[in-house]
Structure formats: C-alpha cells, structure tokens
C-alpha positions as CSV (number, residue, x, y, z in Angstrom):
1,X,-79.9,-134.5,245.8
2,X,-83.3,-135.2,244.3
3,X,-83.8,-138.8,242.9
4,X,-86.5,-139.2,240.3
5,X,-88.8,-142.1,239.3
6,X,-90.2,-143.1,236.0
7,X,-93.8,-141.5,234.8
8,X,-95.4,-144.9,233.4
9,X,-99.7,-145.4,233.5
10,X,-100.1,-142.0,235.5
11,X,-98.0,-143.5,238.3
12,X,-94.5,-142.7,239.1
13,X,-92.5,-146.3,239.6
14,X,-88.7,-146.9,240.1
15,X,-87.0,-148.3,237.2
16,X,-87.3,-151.8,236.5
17,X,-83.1,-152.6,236.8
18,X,-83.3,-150.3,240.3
19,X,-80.7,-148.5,238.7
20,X,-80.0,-144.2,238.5
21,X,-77.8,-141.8,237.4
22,X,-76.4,-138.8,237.7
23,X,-76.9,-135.6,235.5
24,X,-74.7,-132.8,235.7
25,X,-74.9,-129.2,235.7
26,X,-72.8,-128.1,233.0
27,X,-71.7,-124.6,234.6
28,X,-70.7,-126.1,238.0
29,X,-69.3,-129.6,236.2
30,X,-71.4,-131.2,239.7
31,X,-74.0,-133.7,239.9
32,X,-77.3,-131.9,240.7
33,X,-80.2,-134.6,240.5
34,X,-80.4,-138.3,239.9
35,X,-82.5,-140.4,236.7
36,X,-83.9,-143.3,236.1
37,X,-82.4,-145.8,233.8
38,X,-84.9,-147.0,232.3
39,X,-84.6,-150.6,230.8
40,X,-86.4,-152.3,227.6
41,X,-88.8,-153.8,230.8
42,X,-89.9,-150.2,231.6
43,X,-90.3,-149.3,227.9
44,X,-92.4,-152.2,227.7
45,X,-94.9,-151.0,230.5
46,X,-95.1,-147.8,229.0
47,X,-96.1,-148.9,225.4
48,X,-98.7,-150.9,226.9
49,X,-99.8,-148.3,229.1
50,X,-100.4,-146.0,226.2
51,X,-101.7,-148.5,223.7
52,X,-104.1,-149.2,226.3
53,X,-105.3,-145.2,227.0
54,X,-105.5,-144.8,223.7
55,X,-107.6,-147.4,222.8
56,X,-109.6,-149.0,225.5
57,X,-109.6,-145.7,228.1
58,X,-110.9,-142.0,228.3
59,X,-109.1,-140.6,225.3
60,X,-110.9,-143.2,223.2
61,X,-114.4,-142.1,224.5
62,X,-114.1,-138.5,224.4
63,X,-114.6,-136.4,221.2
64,X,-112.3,-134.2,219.7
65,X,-113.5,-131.1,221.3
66,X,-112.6,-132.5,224.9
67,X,-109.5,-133.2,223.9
68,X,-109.4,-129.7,223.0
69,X,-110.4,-128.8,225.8
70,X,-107.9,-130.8,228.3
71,X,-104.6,-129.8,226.3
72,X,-105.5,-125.8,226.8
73,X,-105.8,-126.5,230.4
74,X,-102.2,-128.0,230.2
75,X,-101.4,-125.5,228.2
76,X,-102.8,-122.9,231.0
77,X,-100.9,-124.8,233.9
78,X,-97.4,-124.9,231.9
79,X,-97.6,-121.4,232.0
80,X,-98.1,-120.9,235.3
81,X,-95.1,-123.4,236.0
82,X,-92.8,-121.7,233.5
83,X,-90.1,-120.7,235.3
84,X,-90.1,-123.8,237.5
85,X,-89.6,-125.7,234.9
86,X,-87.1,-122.8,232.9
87,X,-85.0,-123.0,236.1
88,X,-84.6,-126.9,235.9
89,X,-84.1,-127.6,232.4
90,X,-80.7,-124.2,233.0
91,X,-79.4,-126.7,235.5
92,X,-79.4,-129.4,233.1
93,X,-78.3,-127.9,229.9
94,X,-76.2,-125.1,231.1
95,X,-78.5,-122.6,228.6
96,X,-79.4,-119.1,229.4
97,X,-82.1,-118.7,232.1
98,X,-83.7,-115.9,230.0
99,X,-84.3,-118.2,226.7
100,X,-84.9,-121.0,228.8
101,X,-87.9,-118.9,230.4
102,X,-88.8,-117.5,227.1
103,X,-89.3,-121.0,225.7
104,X,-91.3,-122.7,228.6
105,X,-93.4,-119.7,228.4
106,X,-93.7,-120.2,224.5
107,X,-94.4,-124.2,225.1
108,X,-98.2,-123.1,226.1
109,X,-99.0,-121.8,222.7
110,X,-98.3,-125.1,221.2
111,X,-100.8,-126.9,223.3
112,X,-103.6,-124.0,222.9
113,X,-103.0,-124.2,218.9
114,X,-103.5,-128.0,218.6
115,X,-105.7,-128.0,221.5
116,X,-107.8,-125.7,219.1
117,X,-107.0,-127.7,216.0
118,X,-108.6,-131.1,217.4
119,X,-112.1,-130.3,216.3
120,X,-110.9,-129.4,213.0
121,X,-109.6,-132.7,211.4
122,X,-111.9,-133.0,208.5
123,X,-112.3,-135.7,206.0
124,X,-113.6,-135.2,202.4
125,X,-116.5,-136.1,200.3
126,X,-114.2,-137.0,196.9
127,X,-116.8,-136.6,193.6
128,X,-116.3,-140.3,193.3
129,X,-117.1,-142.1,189.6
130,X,-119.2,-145.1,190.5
131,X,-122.7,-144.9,189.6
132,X,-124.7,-145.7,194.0
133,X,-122.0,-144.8,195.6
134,X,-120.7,-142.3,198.8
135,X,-117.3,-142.5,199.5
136,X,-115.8,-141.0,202.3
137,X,-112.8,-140.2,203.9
138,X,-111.7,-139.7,207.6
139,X,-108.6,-138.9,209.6
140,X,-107.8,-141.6,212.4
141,X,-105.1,-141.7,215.0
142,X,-102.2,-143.5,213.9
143,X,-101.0,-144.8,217.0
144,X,-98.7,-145.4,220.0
145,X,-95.8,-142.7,219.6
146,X,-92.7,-142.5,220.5
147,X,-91.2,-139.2,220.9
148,X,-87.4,-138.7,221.4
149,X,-85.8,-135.6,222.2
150,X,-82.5,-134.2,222.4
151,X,-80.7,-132.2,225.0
152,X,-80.5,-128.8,223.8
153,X,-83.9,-127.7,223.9
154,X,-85.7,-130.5,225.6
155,X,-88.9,-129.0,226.7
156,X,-89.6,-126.9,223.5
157,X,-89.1,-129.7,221.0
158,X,-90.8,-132.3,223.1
159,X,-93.7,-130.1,222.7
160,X,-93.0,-130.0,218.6
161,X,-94.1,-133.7,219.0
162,X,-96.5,-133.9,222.3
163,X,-99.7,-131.5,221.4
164,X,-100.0,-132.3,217.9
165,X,-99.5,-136.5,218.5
166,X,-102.5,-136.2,221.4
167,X,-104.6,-133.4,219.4
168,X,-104.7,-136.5,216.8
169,X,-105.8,-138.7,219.1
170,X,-102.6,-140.3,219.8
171,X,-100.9,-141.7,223.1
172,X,-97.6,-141.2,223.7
173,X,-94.2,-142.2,225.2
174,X,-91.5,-139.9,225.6
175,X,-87.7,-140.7,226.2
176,X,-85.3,-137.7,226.5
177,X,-81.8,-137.3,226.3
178,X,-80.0,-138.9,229.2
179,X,-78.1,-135.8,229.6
180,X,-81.6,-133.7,230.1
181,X,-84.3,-135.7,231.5
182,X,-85.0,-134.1,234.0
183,X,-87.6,-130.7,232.9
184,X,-89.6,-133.7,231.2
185,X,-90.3,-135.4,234.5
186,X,-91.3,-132.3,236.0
187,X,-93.8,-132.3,232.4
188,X,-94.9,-135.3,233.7
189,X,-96.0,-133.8,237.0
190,X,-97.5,-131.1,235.0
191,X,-99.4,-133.7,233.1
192,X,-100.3,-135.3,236.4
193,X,-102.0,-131.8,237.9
194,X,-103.9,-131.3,234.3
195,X,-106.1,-134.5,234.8
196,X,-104.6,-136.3,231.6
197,X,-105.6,-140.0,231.3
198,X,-103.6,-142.6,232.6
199,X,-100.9,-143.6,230.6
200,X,-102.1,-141.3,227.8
201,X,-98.2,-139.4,229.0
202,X,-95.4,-141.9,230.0
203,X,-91.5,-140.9,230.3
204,X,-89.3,-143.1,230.4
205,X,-85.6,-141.8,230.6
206,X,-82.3,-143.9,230.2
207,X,-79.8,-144.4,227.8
208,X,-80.2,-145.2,223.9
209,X,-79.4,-148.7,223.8
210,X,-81.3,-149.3,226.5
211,X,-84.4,-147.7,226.1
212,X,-84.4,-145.8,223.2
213,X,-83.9,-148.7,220.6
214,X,-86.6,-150.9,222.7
215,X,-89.2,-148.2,222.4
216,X,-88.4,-147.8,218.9
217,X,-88.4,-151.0,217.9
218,X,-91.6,-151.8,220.5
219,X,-94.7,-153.6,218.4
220,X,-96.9,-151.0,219.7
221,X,-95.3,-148.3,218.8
222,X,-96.8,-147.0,215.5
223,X,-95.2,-143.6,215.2
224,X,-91.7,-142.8,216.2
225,X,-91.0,-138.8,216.2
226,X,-87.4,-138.0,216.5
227,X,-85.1,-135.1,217.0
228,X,-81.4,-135.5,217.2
229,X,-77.9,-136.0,215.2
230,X,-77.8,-137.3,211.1
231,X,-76.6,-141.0,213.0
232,X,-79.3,-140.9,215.6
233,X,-81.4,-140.2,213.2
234,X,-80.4,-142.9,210.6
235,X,-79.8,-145.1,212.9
236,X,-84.2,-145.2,214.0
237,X,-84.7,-144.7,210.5
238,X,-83.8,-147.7,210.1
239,X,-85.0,-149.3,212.9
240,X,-88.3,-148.2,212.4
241,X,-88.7,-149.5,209.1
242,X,-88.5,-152.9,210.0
243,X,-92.0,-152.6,211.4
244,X,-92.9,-149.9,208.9
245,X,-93.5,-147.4,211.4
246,X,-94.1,-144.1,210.8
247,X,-91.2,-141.6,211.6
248,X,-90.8,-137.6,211.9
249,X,-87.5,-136.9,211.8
250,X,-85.8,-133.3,212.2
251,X,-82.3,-133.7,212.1
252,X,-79.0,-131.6,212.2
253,X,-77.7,-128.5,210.0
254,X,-74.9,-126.8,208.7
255,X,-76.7,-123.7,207.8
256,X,-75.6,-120.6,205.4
257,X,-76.5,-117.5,206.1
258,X,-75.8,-115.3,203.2
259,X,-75.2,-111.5,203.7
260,X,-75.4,-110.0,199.6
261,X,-73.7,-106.5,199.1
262,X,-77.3,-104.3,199.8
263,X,-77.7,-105.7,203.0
264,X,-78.0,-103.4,206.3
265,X,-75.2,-103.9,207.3
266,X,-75.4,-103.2,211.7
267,X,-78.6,-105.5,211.2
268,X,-76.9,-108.6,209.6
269,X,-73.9,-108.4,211.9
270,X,-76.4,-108.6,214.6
271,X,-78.4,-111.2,212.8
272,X,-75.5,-113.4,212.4
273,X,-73.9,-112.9,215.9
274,X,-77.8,-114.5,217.3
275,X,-77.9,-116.9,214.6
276,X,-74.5,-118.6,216.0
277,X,-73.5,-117.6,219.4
278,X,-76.9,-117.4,220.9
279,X,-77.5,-120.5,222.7
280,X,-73.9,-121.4,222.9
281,X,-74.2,-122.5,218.9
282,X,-76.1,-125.8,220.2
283,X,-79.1,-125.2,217.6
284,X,-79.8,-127.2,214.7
285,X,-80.3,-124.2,212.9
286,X,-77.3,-122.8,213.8
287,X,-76.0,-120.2,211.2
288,X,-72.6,-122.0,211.6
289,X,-71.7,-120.7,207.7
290,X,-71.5,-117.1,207.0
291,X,-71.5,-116.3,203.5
292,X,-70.5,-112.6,203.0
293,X,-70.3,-111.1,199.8
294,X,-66.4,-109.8,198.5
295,X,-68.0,-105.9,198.4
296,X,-68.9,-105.7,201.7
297,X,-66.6,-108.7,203.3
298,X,-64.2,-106.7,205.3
299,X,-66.4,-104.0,206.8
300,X,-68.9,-106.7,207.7
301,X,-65.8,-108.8,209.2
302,X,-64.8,-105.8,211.3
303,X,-68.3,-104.9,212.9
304,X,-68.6,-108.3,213.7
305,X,-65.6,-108.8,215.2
306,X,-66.4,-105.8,217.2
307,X,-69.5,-106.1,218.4
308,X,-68.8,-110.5,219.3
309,X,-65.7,-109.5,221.0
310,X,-68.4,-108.0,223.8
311,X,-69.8,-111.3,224.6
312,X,-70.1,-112.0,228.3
313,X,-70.1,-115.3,229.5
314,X,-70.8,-116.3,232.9
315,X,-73.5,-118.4,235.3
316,X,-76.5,-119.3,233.0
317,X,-79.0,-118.4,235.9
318,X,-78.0,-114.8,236.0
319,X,-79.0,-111.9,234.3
320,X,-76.4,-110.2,232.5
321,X,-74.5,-113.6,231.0
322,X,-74.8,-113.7,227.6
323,X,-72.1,-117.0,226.8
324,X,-72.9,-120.2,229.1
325,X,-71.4,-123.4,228.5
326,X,-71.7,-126.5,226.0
327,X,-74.2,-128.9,227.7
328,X,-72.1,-132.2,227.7
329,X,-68.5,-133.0,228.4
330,X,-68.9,-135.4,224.8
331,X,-70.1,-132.4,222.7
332,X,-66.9,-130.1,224.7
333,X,-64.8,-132.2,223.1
334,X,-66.1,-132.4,220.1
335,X,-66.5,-128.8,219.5
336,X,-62.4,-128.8,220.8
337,X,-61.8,-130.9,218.7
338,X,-63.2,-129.2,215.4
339,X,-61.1,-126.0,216.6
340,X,-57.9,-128.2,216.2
341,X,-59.3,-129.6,212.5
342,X,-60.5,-126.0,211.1
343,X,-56.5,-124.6,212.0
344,X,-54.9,-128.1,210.7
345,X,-57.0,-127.3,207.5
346,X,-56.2,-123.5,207.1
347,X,-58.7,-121.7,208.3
348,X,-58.1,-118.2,209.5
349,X,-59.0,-117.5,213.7
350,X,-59.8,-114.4,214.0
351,X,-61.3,-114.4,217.8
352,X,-62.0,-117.3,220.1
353,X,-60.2,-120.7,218.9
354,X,-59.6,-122.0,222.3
355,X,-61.4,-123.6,225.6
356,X,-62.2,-120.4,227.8
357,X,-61.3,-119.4,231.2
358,X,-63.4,-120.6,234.0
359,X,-65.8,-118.2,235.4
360,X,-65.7,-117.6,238.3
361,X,-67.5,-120.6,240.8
362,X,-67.7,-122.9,237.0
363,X,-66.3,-125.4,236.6
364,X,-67.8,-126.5,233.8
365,X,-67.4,-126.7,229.7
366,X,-66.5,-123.3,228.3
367,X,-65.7,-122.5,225.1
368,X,-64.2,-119.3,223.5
369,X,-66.7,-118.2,220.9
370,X,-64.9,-118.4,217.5
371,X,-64.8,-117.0,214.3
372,X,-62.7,-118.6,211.6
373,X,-62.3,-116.7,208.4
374,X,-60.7,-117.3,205.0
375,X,-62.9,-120.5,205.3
376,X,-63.5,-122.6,201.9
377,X,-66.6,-124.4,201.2
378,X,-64.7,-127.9,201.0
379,X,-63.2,-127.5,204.7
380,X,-65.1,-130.1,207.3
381,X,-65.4,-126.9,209.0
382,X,-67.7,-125.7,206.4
383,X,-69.2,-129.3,205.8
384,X,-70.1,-130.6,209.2
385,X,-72.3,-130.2,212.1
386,X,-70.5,-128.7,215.1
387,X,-72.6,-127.9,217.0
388,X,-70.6,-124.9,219.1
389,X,-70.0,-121.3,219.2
390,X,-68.0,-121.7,215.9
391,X,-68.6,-119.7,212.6
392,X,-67.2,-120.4,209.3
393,X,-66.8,-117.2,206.8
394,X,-66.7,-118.2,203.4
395,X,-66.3,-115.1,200.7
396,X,-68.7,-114.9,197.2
397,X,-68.6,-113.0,194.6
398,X,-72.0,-113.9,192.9
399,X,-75.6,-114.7,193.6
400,X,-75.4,-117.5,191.4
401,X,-72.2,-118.8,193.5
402,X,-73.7,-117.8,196.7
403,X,-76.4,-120.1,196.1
404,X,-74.1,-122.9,195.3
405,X,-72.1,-122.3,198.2
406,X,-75.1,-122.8,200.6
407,X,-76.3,-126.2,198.4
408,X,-73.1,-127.9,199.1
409,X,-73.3,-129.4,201.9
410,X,-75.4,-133.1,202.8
411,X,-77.6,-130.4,204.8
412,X,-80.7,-128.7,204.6
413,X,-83.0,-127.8,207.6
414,X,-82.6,-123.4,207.2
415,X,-80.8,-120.4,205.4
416,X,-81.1,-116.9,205.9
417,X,-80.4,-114.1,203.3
418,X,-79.9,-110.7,204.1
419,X,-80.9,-108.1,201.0
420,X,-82.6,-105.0,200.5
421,X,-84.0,-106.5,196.8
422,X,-87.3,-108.3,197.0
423,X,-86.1,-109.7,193.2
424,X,-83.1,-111.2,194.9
425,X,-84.5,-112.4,198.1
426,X,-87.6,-114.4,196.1
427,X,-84.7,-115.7,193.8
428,X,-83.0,-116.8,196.5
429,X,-85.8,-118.7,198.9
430,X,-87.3,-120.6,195.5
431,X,-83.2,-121.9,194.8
432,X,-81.6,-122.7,198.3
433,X,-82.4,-126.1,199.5
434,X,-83.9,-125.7,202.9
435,X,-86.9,-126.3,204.7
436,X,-86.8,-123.1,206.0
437,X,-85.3,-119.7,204.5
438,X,-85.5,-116.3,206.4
439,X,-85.1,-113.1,204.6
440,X,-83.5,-110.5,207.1
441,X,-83.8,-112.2,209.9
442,X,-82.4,-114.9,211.3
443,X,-83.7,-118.0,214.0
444,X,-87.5,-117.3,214.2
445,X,-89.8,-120.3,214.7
446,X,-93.5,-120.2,215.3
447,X,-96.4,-123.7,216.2
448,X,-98.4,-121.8,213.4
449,X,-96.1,-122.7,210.5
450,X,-94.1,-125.5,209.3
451,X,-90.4,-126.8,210.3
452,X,-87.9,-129.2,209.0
453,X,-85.5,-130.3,206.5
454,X,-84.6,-131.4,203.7
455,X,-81.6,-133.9,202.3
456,X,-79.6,-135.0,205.4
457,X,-81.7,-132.6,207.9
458,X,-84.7,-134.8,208.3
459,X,-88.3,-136.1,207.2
460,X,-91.8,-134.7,207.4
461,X,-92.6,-131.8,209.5
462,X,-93.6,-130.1,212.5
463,X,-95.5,-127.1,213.7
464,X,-98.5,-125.9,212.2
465,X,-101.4,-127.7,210.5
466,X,-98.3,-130.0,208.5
467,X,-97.5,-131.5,212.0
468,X,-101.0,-132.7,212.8
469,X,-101.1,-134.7,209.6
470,X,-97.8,-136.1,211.0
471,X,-99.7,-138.2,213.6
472,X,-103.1,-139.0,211.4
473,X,-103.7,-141.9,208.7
474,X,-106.5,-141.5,206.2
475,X,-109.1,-144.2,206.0
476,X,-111.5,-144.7,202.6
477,X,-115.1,-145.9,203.8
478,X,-117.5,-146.6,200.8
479,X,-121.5,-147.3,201.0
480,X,-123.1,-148.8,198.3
481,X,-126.9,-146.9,198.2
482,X,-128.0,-148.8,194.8
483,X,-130.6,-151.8,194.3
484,X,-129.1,-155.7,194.1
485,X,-126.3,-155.9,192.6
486,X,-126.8,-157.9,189.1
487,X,-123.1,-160.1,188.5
488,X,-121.7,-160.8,192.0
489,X,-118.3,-161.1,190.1
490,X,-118.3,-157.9,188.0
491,X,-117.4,-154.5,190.2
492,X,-117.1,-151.3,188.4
C-alpha cells in the first residue's frame, strides 16, 4: 500500500506527529493508500515556506510574464498526467472515471487562462483633483493563501483557487479533505516536475482540527480560500476574521431547477436527470429541487421516471457505470438518513428510497437514486443540503410562485429554468437569487466566467477575471510634481 509524505518547501517530509492514515476506496469499502496527518507543526513549516517564496525567493524576482509563462507549462504537464491523476482521485472519491478524466483534462485550461492573465493586472491613472499631483494605482499580491478543498471534486476546485492565487503573485498552501488527499499529492509531484519555486506549492493533508484550523488561523496566512459545507464554511469565516483575513468562500446549495409549461420536454428530463444523479448528487450545484409546472407535471414525472429507472450503477473505473457510490461512510449516512426524514414528513417515493444492492466485487456505499414527489417547499427535504442522489419535486402553478419557490431556501449558489420564451427566461435570471442561473441547460461551468453564491452559498468569486481580483489588494501611490510647498500644515 503506498504511504505518502507531506509536500512542504519543494521537499517531501513525513509529518511532524509520525502519524498516517488510511483512505478508503469508496466502491471496494478497503483501504487503498495511506496520508499524512499533518499537525499545526507541519502547517507551521508550510506557511513559512511560502511566505518565504513569495517574498524573499524566485517568484518575488520574476515579472509577471514569467509567471505566465511557468503556470502554462504546468498547465501543459497536467495534461499529459491526466488520467494518472483521473485514476487516483476514482479510487479516492468513488466518482466516475469518465468525469474524473474529463475534469483533470479540463484542470489545464485554468492554469493556461491565468497563466495568460498575469501580464494583464493593470492599475489606473484616476483624473485626480489636486492641483501637482499623479496618483496611481497598482495591484499587489495579497499574500500567503490558504486553500481548502473538499472531497468531491478535489482536483478541479483546488485549481478554482491554485492558478488564479499564484497568477497574482501569491504563494500558497493547500490542505484537502482528509477523505481525498491523495490526487493533490500527486499535484504536488506535478508541481515538482514543472520547476515551481520552493515552497511557492505546499500540501499539507490531515484532519480539520488539526491542520485546517492552524493554517487558518496561521499569522501568515493572509488569504484563506475555502470550499466546503455552510458550518465549515462559517466556522473559517469566523476564524479568519479574527486576523481580518481575507476569505473566498463557495459554499453548499439547495438548488431549483424550474421546468415552466413551454419547455422541451425530452430535454429538461434529461437536464434534470444530469443536474442530480450525475456524480452521485455530490455537487454543490446539485439540482436537488425540481420545480415542475402543474400543466406539464405528470408527463414530465413519467419520462423521468422512465428514462432514471435505466441508471446503471456499478465499478467507477469502468466504462459503462453510470451510478458509483457516495464518497464517505459519514455522508452514506447522512444521505440514509434524509431518506428516512423526507418519508416521516410525507413525501411521495416514487423510485429509489433505499441503500442499493452491492455490485458485484463493492463493498462500498451505494445508494438507490431517489425521486421523492408530492414534495412541499417547507419539507427539510426541500430546505437542506443533501448532498445524494435525492430529488425533491415540488408542483407550481405560476411564474410568480415559481420564483418564490426557488427563493425560499437560506441557499443561493445556481438555478436553472427550462422555457422556450426569451421574455420569461430574462424575467426569471434578473429575480432568482443565485450566483448562477442557466437557461436550458443545466451544470455547465467554465475558468472564463464567474462562480459562486449568494446568501448561505458563499462569498466572492471564482473563475474568470472576478477570481484574480480574489487574490490582489489595490495600493494608492501619490507624487507630488509641484514647487515648495507654502503652509507645511495646510493639505488640500
């Protein structure tokens, strides 16, 4: 079984405590690797490692188009170890080989955008009103940042955070989940082959408590960018703000997608069928509430049931599986869990609603994919993250109650309306409350443009130029071109 070490100053070191663990596959249920747990000693070395690269090394001496230049050459070598680094980050969170593959192959476009966007952080010239004066602005790093990730897409949203912190200027230190650590220490390695500075890359991996909440709270951390649960997330908000440190935070969902009466039909079933039971439901932009309106409610019901009846679930690493499992044994039973509360509160199973047979060789955590109908917006089912292959179908009669509907929850990271009437679709993406709306489609996401939420779903934003911004602070310099000045005590 392979035992990994901490990546900490472009070295890799065994934890501080001498201490691993195990991660488990989620299809087999076995142990398939072992991590370091990291300690607040570990954290430590890696803060200073990066304060250290970003100020005093090579990152602070080259210009911005270098930089440029070093993260496309990651970029380039990612690519190359895509499916490497797919096949490790299936055994750890039990997703499907093909959209684990489709993401790490995705993961170089983020570094060859804000590899391209380092020579392009301009500062202004503002028309100031002071008679022998220039006043200038600039963009600086902002400093030391920590980036947390969660286990259900580590790789992808670790590079939400990674290219546009070190495109800024920034170093960084990463700490996954402790249930998927692994695909980032094989970043690390990638890292490692690219020729990246010393330290400018550390990972440290361990448990929250024990290393999340010291690099968090770490002096010389500056920037804490997080991805996780509404708690998590409160919980470094919090945290962060003692030191007034900056924080990104993109949080959980409980998102409606809203089907209106001139809909295509076959297209929205299919749309809402990806938008909740691809990737097991473990998405924060799940479609977990499916708003369908009364006109078209049962035929839609029907197709649905039909064509989600022909899901396929199996190993993760082959081919034809369409269903794996839930990535952790805590988030199984949780999503169990929610089954039991949805039925205790009156909600309608119409497929699934259960823990699913083993496949054959698993012994994992399956669960039935489940649609619960006759749902009402007040249900916890309707309310709260689950975070499972668990839909919601809530009836509507009007736009106007559609829209309210979809508003009611703490939530608001994405929505998705399905309409044939560009007057109804504009209607609706100015009044639902959502960092992100899609109009026929559902679950796109792309480095070029903004992502995150609002309400309970996060702060700031990442992907596109917003996310550079994320990771930049704007200094004010001013030069006084006049003659002496005439009252030492008099500024105007």
């Amino acid at each position: 079984m392979q035992q990994y070490q901490l990546y900490i100053d472009g070295q890799w070191r065994d934890p501080a405590g001498g201490e691993w663990f195990d991660s488990i596959n989620p299809y087999t249920g076995e142990a398939w690797c072992r991590i370091p747990r990291g300690n607040a000693e570990d954290v430590d070395a890696a803060a200073r490692a990066a304060h250290r690269a970003m100020y005093d090394g090579e990152w602070a001496r080259i210009n911005a188009t270098q930089r440029g230049h070093r993260l496309r050459k990651l970029g380039d070598l990612l690519f190359a170890r895509a499916e490497h680094l797919a096949r490790t980050e299936v055994q750890d969170n039990g997703k499907l080989l093909a959209e684990m593959l489709n993401q790490c192959r995705y993961l170089t476009e983020w570094f060859h955008y804000f590899g391209g966007l380092a020579d392009k952080i301009e500062g202004t010239v503002p028309p100031i009103d002071k008679a022998d004066v220039l006043n200038f602005t600039r963009h600086e790093p902002i400093g030391v940042t920590a980036c947390i990730t969660p286990w259900n897409s580590p790789l992808l949203l670790m590079a939400w955070k990674v290219a546009p912190a070190l495109a800024a200027g920034n170093a960084v230190v990463i700490k996954p989940s402790e249930f998927t650590s692994a695909s980032t220490l094989e970043f690390a390695r990638v890292c490692d082959e690219a020729g990246l500075p010393p330290g400018l890359v550390n990972v440290v991996t361990g448990y929250g408590a024990e290393a999340g909440e010291p690099l968090v709270t770490h002096p010389l951390v500056r920037k804490v960018a997080f991805t996780g649960g509404e708690s998590g997330g409160r919980h470094v908000a919090v945290a962060a703000a003692r030191d007034f440190k900056h924080t990104t935070l993109e949080l959980g969902g409980k998102s409606a997608n809203i089907v209106l009466d001139d809909a295509r039909i076959d297209d929205a079933v299919s749309g809402a069928i990806s938008g909740i039971f691809a990737a097991t439901g473990q998405t924060c932009i799940a479609g977990s509430r499916l708003l369908l309106h009364e006109r078209i409610h049962d035929e839609f019901l029907g197709k649905l049931l039909e064509l989600a009846g022909q899901a396929r679930f199996g190993d993760p690493m082959d081919a034809g599986t369409q269903i794996g499992p839930v990535t952790t044994e805590p988030q199984f039973r949780k999503v169990v869990d929610y089954l039991r509360i949805a039925k205790e509160e009156g909600a309608r199973c119409v497929m699934g609603g259960d823990v699913a047979s083993q496949p054959p060789g698993a012994r994992g955590f399956f669960v039935q994919p489940t649609i619960f109908a006759d749902v009402t917006p007040d249900m916890r089912i309707a309310q709260e993250e689950v975070f499972g292959p668990v839909l919601s179908v809530i009836r509507f009669s009007t736009d106007e109650e559609a829209i309210r509907i979809a508003n009611s929850t703490n939530y608001g990271l994405a929505a998705g309306v399905w309409t044939e009437s560009l007057r109804r679709a504009v209607n609706f993406s100015k009044q639902l409350q959502a960092g992100t709306v899609w109009v026929n489609t559902y679950r796109s996401t792309s480095y070029t443009t903004p992502f995150g939420g609002v309400k309970a779903s996060g702060l700031g934003r990442e992907n596109g130029m917003d996310a550079i911004r994320e990771y930049l602070q704007t200094k004010s310099v001013w030069f006084y071109t006049g003659g002496p000045v005439a009252n030492p005590y008099i500024r105007r």
